[in-house]
VEXDREN-2710 file (C-alpha; in Angstrom, 1 decimal):
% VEXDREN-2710
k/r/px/py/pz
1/UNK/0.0/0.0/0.0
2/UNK/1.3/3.4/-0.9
3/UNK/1.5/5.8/1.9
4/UNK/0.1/9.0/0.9
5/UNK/3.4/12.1/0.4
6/UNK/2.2/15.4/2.1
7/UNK/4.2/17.2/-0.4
8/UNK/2.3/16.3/-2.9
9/UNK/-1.0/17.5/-2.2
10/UNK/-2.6/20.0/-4.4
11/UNK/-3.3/23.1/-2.3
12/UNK/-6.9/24.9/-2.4
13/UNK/-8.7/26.7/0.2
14/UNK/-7.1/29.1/3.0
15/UNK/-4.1/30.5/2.1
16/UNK/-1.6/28.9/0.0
17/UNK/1.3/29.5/2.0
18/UNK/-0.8/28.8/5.2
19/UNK/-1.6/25.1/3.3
20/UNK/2.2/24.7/2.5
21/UNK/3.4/25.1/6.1
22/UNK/0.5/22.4/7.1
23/UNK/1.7/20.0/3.9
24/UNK/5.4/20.8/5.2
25/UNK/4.3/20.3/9.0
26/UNK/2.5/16.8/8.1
27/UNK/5.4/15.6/6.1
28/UNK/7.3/16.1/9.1
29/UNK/4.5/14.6/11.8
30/UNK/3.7/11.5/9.7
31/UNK/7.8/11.0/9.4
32/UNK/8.3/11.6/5.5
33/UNK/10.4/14.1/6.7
34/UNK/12.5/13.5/9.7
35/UNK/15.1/15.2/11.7
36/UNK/18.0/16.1/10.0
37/UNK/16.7/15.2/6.4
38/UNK/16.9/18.2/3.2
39/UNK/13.3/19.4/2.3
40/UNK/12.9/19.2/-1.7
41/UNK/13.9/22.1/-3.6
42/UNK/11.9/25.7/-4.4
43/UNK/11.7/23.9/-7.5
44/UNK/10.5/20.7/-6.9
45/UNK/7.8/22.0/-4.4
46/UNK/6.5/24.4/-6.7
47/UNK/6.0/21.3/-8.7
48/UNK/4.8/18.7/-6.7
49/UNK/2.4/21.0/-5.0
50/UNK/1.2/23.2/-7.8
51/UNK/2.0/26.6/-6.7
52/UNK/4.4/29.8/-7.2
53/UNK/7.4/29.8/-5.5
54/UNK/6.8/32.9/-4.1
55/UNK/4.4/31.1/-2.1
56/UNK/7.1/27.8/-1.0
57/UNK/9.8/30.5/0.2
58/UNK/7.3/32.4/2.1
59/UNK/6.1/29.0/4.4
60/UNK/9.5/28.1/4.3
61/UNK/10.6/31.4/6.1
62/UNK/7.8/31.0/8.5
63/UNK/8.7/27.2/9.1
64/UNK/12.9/29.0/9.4
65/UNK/11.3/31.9/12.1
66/UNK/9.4/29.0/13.9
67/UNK/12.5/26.8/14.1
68/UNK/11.0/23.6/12.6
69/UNK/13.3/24.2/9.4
70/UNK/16.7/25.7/9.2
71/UNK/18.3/27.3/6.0
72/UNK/21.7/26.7/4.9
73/UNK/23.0/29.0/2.0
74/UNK/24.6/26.7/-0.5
75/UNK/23.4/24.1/0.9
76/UNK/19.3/23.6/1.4
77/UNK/16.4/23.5/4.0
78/UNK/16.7/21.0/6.6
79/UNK/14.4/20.3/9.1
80/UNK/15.6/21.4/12.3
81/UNK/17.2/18.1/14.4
82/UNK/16.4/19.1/18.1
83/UNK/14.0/21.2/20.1
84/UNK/14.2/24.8/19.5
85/UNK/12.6/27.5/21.7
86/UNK/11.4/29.5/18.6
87/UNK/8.7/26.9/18.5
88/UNK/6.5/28.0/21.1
89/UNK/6.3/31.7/19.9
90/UNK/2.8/31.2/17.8
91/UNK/1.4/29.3/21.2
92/UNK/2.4/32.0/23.7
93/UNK/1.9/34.7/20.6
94/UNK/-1.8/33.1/20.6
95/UNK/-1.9/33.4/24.5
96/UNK/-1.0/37.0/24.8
97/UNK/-3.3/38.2/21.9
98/UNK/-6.6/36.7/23.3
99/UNK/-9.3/38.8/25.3
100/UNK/-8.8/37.4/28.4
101/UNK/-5.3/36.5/28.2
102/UNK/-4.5/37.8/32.1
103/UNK/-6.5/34.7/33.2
104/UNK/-5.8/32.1/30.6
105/UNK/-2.0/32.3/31.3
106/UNK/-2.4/31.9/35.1
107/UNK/-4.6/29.1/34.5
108/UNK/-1.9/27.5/31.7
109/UNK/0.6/28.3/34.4
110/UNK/-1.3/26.6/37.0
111/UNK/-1.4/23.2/34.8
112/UNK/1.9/23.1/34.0
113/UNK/3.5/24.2/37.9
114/UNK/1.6/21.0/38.9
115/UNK/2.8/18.9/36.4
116/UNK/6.4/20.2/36.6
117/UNK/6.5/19.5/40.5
118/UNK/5.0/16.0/40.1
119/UNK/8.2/15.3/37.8
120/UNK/10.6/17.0/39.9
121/UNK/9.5/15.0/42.7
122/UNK/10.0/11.6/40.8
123/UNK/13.2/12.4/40.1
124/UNK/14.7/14.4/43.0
125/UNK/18.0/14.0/44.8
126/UNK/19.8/15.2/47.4
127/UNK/22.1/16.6/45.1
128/UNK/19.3/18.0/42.7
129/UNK/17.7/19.5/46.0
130/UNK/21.2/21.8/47.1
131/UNK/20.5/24.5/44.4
132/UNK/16.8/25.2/45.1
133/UNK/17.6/25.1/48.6
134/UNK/20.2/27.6/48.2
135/UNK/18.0/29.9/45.9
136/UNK/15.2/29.8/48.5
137/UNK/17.7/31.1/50.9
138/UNK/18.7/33.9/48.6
139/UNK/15.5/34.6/48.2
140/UNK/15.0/34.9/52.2
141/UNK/17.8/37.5/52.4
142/UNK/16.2/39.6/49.5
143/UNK/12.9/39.5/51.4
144/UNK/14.4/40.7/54.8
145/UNK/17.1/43.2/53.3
146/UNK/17.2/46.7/54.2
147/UNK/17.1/47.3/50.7
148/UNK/14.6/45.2/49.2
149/UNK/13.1/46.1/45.7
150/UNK/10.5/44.4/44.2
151/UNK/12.6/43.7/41.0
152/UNK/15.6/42.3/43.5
153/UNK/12.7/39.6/45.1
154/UNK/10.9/38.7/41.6
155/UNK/14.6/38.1/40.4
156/UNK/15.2/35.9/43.1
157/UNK/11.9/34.2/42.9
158/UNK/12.3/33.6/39.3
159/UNK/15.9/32.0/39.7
160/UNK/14.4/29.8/42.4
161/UNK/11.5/28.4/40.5
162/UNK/13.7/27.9/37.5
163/UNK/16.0/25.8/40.1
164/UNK/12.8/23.8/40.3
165/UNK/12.4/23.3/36.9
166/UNK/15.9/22.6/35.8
167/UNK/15.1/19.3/37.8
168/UNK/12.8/18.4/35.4
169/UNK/15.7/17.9/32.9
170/UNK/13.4/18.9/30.0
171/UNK/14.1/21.6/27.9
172/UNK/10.9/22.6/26.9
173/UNK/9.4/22.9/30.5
174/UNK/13.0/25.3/30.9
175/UNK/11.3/27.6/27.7
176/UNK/7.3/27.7/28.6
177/UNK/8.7/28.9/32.2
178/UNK/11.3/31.4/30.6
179/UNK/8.6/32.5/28.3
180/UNK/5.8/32.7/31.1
181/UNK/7.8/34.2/33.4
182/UNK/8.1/37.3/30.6
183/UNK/4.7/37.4/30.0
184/UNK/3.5/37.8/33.7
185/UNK/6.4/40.3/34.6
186/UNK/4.4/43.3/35.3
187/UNK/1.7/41.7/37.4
188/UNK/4.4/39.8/39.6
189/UNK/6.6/43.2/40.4
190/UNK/3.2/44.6/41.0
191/UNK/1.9/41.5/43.5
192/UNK/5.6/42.0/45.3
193/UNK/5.6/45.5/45.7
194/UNK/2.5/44.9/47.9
195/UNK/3.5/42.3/49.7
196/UNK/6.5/45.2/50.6
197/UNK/3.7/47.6/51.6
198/UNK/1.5/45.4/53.1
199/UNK/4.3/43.6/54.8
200/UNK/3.3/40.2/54.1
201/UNK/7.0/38.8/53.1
202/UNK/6.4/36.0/56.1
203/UNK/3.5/34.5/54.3
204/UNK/5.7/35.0/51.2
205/UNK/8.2/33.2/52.0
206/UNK/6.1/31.0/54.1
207/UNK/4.6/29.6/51.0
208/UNK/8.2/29.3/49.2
209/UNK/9.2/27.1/52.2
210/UNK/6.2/25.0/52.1
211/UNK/6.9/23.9/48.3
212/UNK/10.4/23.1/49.3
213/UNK/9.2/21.0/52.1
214/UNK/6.8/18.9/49.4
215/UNK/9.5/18.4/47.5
216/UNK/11.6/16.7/50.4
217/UNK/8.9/14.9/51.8
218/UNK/7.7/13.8/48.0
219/UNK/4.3/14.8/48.7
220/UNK/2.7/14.3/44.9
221/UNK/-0.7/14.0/46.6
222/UNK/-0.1/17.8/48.0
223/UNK/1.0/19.3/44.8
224/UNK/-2.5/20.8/43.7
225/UNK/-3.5/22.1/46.9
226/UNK/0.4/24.1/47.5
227/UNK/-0.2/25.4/43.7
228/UNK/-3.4/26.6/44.4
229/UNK/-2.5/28.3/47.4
230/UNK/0.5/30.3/45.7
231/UNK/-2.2/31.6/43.1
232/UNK/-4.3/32.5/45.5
233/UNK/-2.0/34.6/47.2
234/UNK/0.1/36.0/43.9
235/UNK/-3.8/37.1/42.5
236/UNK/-5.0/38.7/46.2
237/UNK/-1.7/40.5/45.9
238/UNK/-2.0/41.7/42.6
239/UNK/-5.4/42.7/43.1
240/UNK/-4.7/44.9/45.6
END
């Protein structure tokens, strides 16, 4: 039985360079195309598709900017052989641009802090453990210092939850965070600067110490109910 080529299909519809990437994408799903391996030509999928090339070196620049594909003058497009970062943009792009995209990316952030300590407890040692430990403790002398600054502490808190997720050992857990952490920015130094005002840094920190301690004891069965209660306090702070 023939198995059907994706770069083949005659394009009609949505946009044509919108159904390129999709051909190109499928090729590369359904393994006619695999890591590593040179795409066909301008030429060729101009041909095999039916369409301008115009068109094929406009998806191909998208699939380039998107790091599925990589160009190399002289030499061809290759599809790309590891994970690149680049590939989340059009997710979090399609986060940031919706209505209610304040609550959407606390929720996504929510799903993927639980899923993210259930792995780090799994595979937790006590050598894995010495870094967060020491990040929560710089994060406890930026908390108490004379000086304190809101960007100081949400520095610090970032470093300590990427601590957490370096555990993981999984690169794209170490972007969406990267890339989350960007996106909430604002309303974290905003949450922090009233925890300074309101002095609530013991609760703060409280709850910082609390994850830490879940993690030692390997407490999966906890891990919703410790999320939940970090959001809740983050969103009463922000609200404020």
């Amino acid at each position: 039985m023939n198995q059907k080529s994706y770069l083949n299909e005659s394009l009609g519809g949505k946009s044509i360079v919108d159904k390129i990437v999709d051909s190109i994408t499928n090729a590369i799903i359904n393994g006619e195309l695999k890591p590593g391996d040179k795409i066909p030509t301008e030429t060729e999928l101009c041909e095999s598709m039916g369409v301008g090339r115009n068109s094929v070196r406009e998806a191909i620049k998208i699939l380039d900017a998107y790091g599925v594909l990589h160009i190399k003058r002289a030499e061809g497009t290759f599809v790309n052989k590891e994970y690149n970062s680049k590939m989340l943009y059009p997710i979090l792009y399609g986060i940031i641009l919706q209505q209610d995209s304040a609550n959407q990316i606390i929720e996504l952030r929510k799903v993927i802090d639980i899923g993210i300590l259930q792995i780090v407890i799994s595979k937790l040692t006590k050598e894995k453990l010495k870094p967060i430990v020491n990040a929560l403790k710089e994060l406890e002398n930026e908390i108490y210092s004379p000086e304190a600054t809101a960007r100081k502490i949400f520095e610090a808190d970032v470093k300590f939850h990427s601590e957490i997720v370096f555990v993981t050992e999984n690169v794209m857990l170490e972007s969406i965070g990267y890339y989350v952490d960007k996106i909430t920015r604002q309303s974290r130094m905003h949450a922090i600067d009233q925890i300074l005002e309101l002095k609530a840094e013991d609760k703060f920190l409280e709850l910082h110490k609390n994850l830490v301690k879940l993690l030692v004891d390997k407490e999966a069965k906890s891990v919703s109910n410790i999320v939940e209660d970090h959001y809740q306090f983050w969103q009463k702070e922000a609200d404020e």
